[in-house]
N, C-alpha and C positions, 0 to 999 in steps of 0.2 A: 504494500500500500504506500503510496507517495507521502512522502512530508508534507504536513498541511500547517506546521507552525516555525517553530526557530531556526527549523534545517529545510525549509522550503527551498525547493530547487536547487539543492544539492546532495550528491551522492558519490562516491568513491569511483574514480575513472578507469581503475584496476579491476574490482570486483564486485562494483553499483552495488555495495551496500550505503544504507540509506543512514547510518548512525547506530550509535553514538560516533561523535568525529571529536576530536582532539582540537580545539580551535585554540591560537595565540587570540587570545583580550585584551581588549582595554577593560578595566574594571575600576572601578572607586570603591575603596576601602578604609572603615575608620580604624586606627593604627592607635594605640599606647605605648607607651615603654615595653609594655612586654608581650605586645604584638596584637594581631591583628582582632579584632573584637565585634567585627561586624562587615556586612556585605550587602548589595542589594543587586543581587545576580539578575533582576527585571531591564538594569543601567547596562550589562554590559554590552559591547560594540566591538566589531570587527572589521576590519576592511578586507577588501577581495585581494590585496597582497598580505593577510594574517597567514604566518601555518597554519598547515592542517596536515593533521596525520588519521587515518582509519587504521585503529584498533584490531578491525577485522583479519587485515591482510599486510598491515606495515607498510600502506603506500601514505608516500607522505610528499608537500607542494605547499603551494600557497592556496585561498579558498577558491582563488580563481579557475583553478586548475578543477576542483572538487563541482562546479557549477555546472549545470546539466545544460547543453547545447540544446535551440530548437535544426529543422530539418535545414534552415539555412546557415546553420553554424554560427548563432547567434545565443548568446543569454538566454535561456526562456526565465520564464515567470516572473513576477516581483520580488524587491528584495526582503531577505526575511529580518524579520523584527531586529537582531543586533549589527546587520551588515550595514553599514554608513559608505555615501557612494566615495568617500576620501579614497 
């Protein structure tokens, strides 16, 4: 079944599994002296040159790479909730 939320329109270009995916983030995190104490992983954002590695199979690229082409070899879908077009 396709991704219909975080990992929409992408998928592992080795072995089209659909997730979990390994993504480098940007993330905002609130930090103390003795470390990190909270998150709000809804904030995080990727760009389409973040890593990405699938779990699956050890294929690993930027998310770019991980983005499922339409028939003309273009981007398909919108982008999903954390990918930012930077």
């Amino acid at each position: 079944m396709p991704n219909t939320n975080w990992l929409l329109g992408l998928a592992c270009p080795r072995c089209g599994s659909q997730g979990p995916l390994q993504i480098d983030t940007l993330l905002t995190l609130t930090v103390t002296d003795a470390g990190p104490v909270a998150f709000d992983a809804d904030n995080a954002a990727w760009t389409p040159h973040a890593g990405c590695i699938c779990p699956a199979c050890g294929q690993s690229g930027c998310v770019a790479d991980f983005t499922l082409k339409t028939r003309a070899g273009r981007p398909g879908g919108s982008l999903s909730p954390g990918v930012t077009d930077a």
